[in-house]
DSSP file (Angstrom, degrees, kcal/mol; ACC not computed):
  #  RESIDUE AA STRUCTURE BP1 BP2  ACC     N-H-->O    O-->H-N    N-H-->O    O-->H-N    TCO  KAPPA ALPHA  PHI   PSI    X-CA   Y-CA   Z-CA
    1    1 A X     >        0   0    0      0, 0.0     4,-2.3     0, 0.0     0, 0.0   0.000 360.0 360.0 360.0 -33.8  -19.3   -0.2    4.6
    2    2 A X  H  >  +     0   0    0      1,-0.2     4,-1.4     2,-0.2     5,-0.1   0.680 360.0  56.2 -83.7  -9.8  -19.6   -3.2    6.9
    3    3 A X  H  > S+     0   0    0      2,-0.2     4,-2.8     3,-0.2    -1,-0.2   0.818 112.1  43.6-122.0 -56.2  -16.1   -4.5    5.7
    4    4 A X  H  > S+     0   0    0      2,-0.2     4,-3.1     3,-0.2     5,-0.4   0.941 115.9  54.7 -68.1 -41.1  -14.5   -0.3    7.0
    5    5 A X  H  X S+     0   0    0     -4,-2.3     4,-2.6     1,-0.2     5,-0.2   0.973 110.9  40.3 -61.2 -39.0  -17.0   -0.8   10.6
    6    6 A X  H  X S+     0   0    0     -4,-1.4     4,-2.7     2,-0.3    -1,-0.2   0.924 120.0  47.8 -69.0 -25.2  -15.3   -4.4   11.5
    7    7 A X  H  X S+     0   0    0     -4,-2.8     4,-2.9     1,-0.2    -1,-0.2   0.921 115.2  43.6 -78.1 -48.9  -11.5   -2.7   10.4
    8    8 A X  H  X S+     0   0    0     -4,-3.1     4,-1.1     1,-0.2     5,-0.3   0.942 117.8  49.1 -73.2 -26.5  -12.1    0.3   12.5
    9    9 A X  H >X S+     0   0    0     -4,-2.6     3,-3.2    -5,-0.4     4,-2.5   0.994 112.8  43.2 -28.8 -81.2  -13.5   -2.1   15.3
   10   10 A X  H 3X S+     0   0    0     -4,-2.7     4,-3.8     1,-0.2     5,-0.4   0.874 114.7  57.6 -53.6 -29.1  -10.7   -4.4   15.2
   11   11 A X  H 3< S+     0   0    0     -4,-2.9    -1,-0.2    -5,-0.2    -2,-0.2   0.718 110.5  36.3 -79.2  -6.3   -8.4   -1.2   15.1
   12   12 A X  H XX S+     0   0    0     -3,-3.2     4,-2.4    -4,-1.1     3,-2.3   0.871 113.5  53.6 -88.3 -51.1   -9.4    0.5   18.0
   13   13 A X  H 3X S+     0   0    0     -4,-2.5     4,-1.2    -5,-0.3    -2,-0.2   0.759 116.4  40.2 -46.8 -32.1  -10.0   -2.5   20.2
   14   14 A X  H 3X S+     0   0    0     -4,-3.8     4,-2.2    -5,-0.3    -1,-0.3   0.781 117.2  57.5 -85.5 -11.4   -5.9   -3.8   19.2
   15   15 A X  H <> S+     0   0    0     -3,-2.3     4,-3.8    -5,-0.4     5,-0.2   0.975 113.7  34.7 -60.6 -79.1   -5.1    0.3   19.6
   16   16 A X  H  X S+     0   0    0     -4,-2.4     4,-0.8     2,-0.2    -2,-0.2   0.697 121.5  47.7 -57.6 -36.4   -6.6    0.2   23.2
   17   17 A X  H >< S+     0   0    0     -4,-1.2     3,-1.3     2,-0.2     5,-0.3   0.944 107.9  54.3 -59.3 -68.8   -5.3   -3.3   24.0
   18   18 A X  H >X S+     0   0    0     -4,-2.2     3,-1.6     1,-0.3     4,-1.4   0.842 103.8  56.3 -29.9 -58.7   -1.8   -2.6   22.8
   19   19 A X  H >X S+     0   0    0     -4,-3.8     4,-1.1     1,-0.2     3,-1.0   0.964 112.2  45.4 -40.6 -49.1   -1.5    0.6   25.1
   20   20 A X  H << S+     0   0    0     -3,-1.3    -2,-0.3    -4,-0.8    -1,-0.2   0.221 108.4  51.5 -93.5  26.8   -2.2   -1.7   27.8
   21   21 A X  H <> S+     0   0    0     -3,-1.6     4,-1.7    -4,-0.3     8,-0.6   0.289 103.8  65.0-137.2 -23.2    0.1   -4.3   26.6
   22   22 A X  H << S+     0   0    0     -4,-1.4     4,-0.4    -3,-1.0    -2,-0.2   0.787  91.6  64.5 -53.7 -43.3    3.1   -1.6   26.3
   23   23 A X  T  < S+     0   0    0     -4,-1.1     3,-0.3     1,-0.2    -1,-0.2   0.953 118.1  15.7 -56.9 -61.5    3.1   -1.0   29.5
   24   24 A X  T  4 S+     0   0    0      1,-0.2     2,-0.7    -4,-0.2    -2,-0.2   0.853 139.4  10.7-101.5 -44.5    4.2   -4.5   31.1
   25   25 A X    >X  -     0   0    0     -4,-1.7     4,-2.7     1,-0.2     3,-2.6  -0.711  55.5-173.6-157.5  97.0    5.7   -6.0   27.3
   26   26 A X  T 34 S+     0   0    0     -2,-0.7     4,-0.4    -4,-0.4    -1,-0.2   0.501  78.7  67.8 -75.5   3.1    6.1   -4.3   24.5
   27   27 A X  T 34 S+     0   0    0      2,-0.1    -1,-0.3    -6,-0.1    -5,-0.1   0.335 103.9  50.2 -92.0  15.8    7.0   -6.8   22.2
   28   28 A X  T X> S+     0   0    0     -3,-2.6     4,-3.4    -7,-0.3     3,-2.0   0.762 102.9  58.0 -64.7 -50.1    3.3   -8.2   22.5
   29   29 A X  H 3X S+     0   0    0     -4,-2.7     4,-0.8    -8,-0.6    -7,-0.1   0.722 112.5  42.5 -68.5 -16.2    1.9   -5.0   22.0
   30   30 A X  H 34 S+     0   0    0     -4,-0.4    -1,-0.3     2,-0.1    -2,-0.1   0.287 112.0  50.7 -99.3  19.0    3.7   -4.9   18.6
   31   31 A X  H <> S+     0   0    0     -3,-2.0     4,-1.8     2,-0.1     5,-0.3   0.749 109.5  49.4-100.5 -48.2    3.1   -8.1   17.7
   32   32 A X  H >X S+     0   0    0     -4,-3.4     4,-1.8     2,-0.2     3,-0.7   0.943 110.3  54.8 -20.5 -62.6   -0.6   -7.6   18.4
   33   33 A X  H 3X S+     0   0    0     -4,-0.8     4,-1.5     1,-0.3     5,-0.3   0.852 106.8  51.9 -48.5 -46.9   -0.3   -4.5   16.3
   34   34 A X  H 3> S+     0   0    0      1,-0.2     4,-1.6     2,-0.2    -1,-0.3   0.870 106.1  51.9 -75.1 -33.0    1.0   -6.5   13.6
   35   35 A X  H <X S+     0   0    0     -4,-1.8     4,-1.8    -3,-0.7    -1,-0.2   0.729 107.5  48.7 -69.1 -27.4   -1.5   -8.9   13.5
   36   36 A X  H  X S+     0   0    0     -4,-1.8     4,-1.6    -5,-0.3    -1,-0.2   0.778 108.1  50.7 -79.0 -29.0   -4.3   -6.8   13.3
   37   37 A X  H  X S+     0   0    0     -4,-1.5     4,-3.2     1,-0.2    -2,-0.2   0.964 114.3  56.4 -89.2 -28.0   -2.9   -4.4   10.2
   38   38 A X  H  < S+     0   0    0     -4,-1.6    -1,-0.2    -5,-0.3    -2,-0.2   0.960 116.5  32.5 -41.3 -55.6   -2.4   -8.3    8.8
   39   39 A X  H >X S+     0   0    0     -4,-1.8     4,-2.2     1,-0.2     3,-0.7   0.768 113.1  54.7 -73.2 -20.8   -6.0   -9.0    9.3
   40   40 A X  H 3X S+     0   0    0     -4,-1.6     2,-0.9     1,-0.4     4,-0.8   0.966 114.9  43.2 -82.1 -57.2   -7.4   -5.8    8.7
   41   41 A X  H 3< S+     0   0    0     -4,-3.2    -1,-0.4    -5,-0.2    -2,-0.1  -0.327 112.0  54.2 -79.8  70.5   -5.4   -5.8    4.8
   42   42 A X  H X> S+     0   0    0     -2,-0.9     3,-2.0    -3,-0.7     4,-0.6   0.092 106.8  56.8 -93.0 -68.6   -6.4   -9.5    4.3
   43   43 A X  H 3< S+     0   0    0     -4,-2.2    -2,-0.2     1,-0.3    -3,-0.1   0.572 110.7  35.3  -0.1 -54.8   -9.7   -7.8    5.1
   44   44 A X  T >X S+     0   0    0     -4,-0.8     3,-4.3     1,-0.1     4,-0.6   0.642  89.9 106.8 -95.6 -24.3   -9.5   -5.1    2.1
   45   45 A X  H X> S+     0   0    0     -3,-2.0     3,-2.4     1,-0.3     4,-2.1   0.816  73.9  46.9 -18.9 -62.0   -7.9   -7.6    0.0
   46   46 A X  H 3< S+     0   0    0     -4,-0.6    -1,-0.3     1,-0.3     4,-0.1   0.804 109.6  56.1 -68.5  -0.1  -11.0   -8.5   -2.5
   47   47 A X  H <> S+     0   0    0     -3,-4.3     4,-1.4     2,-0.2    -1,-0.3   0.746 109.3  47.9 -92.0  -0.5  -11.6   -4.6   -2.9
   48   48 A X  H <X S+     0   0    0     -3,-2.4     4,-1.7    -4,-0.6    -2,-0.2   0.884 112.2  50.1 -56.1 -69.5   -7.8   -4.2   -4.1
   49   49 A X  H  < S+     0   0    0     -4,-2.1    -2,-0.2     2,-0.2    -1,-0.1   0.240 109.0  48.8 -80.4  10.1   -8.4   -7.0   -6.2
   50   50 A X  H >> S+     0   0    0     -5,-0.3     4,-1.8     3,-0.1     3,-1.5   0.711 107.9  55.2 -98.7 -50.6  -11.8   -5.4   -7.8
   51   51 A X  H 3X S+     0   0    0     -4,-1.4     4,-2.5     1,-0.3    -2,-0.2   0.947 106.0  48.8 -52.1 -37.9  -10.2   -2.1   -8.5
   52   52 A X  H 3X S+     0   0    0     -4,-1.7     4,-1.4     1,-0.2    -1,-0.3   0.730 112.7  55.4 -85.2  -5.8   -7.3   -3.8  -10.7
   53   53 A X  H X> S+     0   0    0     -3,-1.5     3,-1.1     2,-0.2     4,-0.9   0.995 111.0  41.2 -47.8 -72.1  -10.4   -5.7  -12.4
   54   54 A X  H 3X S+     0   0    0     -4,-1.8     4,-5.6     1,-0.3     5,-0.2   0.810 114.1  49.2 -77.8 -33.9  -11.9   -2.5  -13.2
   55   55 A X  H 3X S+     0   0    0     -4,-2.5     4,-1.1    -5,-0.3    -1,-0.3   0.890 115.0  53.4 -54.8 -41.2   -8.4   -0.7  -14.3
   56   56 A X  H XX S+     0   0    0     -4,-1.4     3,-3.1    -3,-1.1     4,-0.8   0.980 111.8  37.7  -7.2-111.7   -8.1   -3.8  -16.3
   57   57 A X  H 3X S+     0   0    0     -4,-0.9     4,-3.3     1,-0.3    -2,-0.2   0.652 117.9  54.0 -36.7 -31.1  -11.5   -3.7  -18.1
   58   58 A X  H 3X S+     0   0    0     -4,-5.6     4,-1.3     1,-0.3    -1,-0.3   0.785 105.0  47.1 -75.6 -21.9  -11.3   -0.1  -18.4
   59   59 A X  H <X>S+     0   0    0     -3,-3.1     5,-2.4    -4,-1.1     4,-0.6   0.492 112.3  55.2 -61.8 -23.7   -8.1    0.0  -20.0
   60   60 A X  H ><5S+     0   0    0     -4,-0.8     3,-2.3     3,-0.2    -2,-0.2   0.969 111.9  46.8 -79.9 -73.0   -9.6   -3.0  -22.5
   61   61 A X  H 3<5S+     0   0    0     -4,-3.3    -2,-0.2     1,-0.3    -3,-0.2   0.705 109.2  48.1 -65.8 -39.9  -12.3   -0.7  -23.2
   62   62 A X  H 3<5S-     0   0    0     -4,-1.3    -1,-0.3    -5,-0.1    -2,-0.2   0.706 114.3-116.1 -44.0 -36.6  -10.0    2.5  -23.8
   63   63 A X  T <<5 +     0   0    0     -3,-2.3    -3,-0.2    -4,-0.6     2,-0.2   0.543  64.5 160.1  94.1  10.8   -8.0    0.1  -26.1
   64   64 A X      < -     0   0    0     -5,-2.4    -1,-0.4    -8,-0.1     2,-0.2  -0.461  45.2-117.4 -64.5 112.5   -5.2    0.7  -23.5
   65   65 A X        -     0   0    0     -2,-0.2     3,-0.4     1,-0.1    -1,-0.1  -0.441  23.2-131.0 -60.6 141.0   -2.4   -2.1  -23.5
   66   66 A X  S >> S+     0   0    0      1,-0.2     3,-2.7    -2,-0.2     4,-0.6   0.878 102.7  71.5 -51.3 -51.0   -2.4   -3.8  -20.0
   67   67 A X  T 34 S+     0   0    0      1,-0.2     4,-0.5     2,-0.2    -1,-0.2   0.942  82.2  65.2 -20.1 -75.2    0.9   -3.5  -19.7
   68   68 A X  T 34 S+     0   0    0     -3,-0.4     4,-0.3     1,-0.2    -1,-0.2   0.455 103.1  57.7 -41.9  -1.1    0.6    0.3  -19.2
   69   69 A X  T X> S+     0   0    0     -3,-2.7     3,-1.5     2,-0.1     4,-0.5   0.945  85.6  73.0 -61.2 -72.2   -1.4   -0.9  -15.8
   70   70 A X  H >X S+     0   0    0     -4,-0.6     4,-2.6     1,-0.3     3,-1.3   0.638  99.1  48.3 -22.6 -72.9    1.4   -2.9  -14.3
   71   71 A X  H 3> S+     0   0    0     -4,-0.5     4,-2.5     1,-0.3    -1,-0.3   0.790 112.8  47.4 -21.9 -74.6    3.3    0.5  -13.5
   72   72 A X  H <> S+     0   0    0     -3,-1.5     4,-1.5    -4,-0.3    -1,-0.3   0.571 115.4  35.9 -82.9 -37.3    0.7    1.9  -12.1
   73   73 A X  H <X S+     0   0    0     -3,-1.3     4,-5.1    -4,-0.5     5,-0.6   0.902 117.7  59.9 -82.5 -55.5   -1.0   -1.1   -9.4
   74   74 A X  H  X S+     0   0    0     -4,-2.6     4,-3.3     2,-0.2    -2,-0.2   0.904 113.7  37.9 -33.9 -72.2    3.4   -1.9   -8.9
   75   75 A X  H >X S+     0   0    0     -4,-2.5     4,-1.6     2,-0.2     3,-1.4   0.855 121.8  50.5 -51.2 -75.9    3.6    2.6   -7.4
   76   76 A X  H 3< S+     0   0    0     -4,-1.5     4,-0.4     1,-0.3    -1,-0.2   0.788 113.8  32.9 -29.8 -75.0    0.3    1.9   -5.8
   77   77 A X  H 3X S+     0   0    0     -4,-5.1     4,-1.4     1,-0.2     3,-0.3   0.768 116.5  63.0 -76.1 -17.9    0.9   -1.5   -3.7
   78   78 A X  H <X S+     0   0    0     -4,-3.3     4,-3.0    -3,-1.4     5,-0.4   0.957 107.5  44.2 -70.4 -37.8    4.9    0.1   -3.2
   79   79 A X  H  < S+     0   0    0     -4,-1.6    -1,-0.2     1,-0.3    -2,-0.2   0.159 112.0  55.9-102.7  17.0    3.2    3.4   -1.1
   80   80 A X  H  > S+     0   0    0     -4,-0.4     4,-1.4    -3,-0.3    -1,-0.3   0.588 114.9  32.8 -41.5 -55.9    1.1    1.1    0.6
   81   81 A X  H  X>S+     0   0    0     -4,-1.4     4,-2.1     2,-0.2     5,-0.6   0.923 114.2  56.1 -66.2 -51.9    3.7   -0.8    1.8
   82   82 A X  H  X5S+     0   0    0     -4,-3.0     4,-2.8    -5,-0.3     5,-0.5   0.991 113.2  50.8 -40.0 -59.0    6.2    1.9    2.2
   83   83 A X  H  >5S+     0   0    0     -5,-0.4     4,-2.0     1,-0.2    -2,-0.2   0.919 111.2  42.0 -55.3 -51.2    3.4    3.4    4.4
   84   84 A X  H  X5S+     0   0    0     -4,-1.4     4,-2.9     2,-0.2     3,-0.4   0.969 111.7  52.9 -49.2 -64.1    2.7    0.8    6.5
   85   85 A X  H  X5S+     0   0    0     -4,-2.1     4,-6.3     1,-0.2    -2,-0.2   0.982 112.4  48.6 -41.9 -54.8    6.4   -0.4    7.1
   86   86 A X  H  X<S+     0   0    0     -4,-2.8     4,-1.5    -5,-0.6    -1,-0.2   0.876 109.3  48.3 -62.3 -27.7    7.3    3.1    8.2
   87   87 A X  H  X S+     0   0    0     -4,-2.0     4,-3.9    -5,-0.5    -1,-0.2   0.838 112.4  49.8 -79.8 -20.4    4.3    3.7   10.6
   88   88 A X  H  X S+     0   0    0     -4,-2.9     4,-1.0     2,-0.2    -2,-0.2   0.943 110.1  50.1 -89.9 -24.1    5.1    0.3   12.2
   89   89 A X  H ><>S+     0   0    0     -4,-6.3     3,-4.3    -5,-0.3     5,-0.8   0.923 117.8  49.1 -38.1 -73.2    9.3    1.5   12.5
   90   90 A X  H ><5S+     0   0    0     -4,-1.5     3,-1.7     1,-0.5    -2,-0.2   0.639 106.6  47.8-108.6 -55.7    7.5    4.6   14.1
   91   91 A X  H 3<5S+     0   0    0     -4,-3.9    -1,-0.5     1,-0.2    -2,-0.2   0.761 109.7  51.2 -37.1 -31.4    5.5    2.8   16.3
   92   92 A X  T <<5S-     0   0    0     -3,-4.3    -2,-0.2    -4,-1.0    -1,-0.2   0.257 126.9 -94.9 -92.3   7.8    8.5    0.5   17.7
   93   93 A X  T < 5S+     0   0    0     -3,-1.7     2,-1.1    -4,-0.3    -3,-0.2   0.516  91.3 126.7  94.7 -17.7   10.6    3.9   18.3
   94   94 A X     >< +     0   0    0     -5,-0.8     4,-0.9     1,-0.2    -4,-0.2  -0.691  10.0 139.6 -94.4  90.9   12.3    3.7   15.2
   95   95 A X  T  4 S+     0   0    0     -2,-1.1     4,-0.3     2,-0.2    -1,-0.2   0.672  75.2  54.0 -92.6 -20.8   11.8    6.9   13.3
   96   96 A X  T >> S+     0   0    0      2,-0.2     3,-4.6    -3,-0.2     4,-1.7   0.989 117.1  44.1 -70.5 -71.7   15.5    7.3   11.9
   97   97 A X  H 3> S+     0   0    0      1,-0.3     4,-0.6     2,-0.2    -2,-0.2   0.654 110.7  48.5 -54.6 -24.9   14.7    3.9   10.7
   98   98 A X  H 3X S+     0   0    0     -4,-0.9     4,-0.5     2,-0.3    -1,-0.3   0.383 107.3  59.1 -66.6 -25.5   11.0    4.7    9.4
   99   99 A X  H X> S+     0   0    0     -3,-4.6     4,-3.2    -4,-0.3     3,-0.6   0.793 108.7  50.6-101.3 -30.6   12.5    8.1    7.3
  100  100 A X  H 3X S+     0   0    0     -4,-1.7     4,-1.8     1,-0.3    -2,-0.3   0.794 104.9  48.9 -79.8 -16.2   14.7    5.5    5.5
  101  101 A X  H 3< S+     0   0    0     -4,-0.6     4,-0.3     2,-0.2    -1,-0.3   0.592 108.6  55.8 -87.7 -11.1   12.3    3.2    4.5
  102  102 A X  H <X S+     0   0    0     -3,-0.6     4,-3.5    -4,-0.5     5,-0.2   0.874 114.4  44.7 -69.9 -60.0    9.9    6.3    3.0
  103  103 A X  H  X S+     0   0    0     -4,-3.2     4,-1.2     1,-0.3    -2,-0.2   0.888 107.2  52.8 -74.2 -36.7   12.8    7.2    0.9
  104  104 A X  H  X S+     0   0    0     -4,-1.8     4,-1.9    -5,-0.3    -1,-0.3   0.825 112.7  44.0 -78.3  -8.5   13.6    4.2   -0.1
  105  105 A X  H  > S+     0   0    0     -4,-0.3     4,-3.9     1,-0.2    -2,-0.2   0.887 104.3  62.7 -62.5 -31.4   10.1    3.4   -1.4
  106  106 A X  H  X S+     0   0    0     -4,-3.5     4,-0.6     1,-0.2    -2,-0.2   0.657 109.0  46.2 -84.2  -1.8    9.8    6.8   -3.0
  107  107 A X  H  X S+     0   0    0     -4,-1.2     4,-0.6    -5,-0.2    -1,-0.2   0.840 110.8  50.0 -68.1 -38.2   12.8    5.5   -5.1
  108  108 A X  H >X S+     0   0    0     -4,-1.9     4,-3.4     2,-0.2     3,-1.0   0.954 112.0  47.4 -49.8 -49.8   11.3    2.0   -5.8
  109  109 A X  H 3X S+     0   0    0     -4,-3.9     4,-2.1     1,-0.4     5,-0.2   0.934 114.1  45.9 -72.0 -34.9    7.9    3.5   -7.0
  110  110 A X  H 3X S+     0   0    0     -4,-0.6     4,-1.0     2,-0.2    -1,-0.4   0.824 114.4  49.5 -74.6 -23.5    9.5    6.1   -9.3
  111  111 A X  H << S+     0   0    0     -3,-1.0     3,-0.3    -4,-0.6     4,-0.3   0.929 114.2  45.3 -80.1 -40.0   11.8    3.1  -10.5
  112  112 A X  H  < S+     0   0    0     -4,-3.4     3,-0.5     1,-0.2     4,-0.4   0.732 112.5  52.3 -66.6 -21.5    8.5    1.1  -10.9
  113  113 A X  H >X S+     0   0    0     -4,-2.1     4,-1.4    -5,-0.3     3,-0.5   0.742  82.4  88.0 -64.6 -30.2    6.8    4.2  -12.8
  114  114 A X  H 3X S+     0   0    0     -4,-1.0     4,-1.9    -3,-0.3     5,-0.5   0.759  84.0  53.8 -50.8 -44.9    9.5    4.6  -15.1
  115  115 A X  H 3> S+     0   0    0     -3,-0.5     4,-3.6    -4,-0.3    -1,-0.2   0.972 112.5  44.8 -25.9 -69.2    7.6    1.9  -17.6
  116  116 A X  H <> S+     0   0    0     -3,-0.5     4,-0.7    -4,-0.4    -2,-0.3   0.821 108.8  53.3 -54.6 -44.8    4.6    3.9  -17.5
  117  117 A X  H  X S+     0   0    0     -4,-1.4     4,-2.5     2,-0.2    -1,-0.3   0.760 109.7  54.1 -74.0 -42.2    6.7    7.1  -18.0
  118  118 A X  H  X S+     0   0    0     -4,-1.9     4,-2.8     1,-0.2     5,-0.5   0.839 111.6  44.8 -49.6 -54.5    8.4    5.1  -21.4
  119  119 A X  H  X S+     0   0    0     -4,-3.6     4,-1.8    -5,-0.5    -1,-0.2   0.905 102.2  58.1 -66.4 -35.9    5.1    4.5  -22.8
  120  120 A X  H  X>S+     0   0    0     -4,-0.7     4,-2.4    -5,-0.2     5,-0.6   0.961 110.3  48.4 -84.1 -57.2    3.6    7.7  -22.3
  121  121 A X  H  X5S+     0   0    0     -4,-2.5     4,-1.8     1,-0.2    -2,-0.2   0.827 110.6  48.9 -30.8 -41.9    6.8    9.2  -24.6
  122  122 A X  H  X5S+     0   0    0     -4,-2.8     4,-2.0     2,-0.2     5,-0.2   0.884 112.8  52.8 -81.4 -40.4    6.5    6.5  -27.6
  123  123 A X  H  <5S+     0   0    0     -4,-1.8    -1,-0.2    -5,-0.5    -2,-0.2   0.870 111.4  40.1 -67.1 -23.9    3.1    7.4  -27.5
  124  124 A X  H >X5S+     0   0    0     -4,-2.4     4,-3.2     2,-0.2     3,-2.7   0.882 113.8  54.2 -59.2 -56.5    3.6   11.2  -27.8
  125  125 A X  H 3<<S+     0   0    0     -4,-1.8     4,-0.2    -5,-0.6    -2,-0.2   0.787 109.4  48.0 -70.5  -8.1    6.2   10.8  -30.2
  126  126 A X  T 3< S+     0   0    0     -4,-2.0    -1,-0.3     2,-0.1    -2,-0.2   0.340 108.5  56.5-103.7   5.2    3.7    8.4  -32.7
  127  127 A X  T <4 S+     0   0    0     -3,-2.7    -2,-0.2    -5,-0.2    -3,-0.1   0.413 113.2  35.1-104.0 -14.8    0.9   10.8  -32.4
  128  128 A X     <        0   0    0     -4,-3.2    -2,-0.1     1,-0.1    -3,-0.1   0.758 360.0 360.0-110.3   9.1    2.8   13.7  -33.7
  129  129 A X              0   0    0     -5,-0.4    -1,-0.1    -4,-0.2    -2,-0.1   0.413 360.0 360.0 -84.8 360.0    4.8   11.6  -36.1
């Protein structure tokens, strides 16, 4: 909880600075912008890296290869980034560019799912063989 108050802190405060940094030089006010969503996911990092612990152990404990993760954290951390890149086109005025960077993620992540998608077949096809 304290970890979400100090990101929404830092995110209004660069919000509300950044308007007033538009006015007179907008390429501070996205470079501001940029520094804060840096700090903010440096921020979240170690809870990123405790969920893929637990998907880990839980998968151990299912008796799930690890492998069959990899897909899954790869789609994850691609529509996080996809999301971010496009809101910061979309912030700098570039929405054209911002629609193309969506679509090309939602091709990556399905190209990164595809593993997962592999696996889930052999597994079908050796439980009713």
């Amino acid at each position: 909880m304290d970890g979400m108050i100090q990101v929404a802190a830092v995110g209004v405060t660069a919000a509300l600075l950044a308007g007033v940094l538009r006015r007179g030089a907008p390429e501070f006010s996205l470079v501001l912008v940029l520094c804060a969503g840096a700090w903010m996911l440096l921020s979240a990092a170690d809870s990123l890296g405790a969920a893929v612990a637990l998907m880990e152990e839980l998968a151990g404990l299912a008796g799930l290869d690890e492998a069959l993760l990899e897909p899954v954290v790869k789609t994850v951390a691609l529509s996080i980034l996809t999301r971010l890149t496009a809101e910061v086109c979309r912030s700098s005025g570039e929405g054209g560019l911002a629609a193309f960077v969506e679509t090309a993620g939602t091709i990556l992540a399905l190209g990164a799912a595809l593993p997962l998608a592999r696996a889930v077949t052999v597994l079908l096809a050796e439980m009713l063989t």
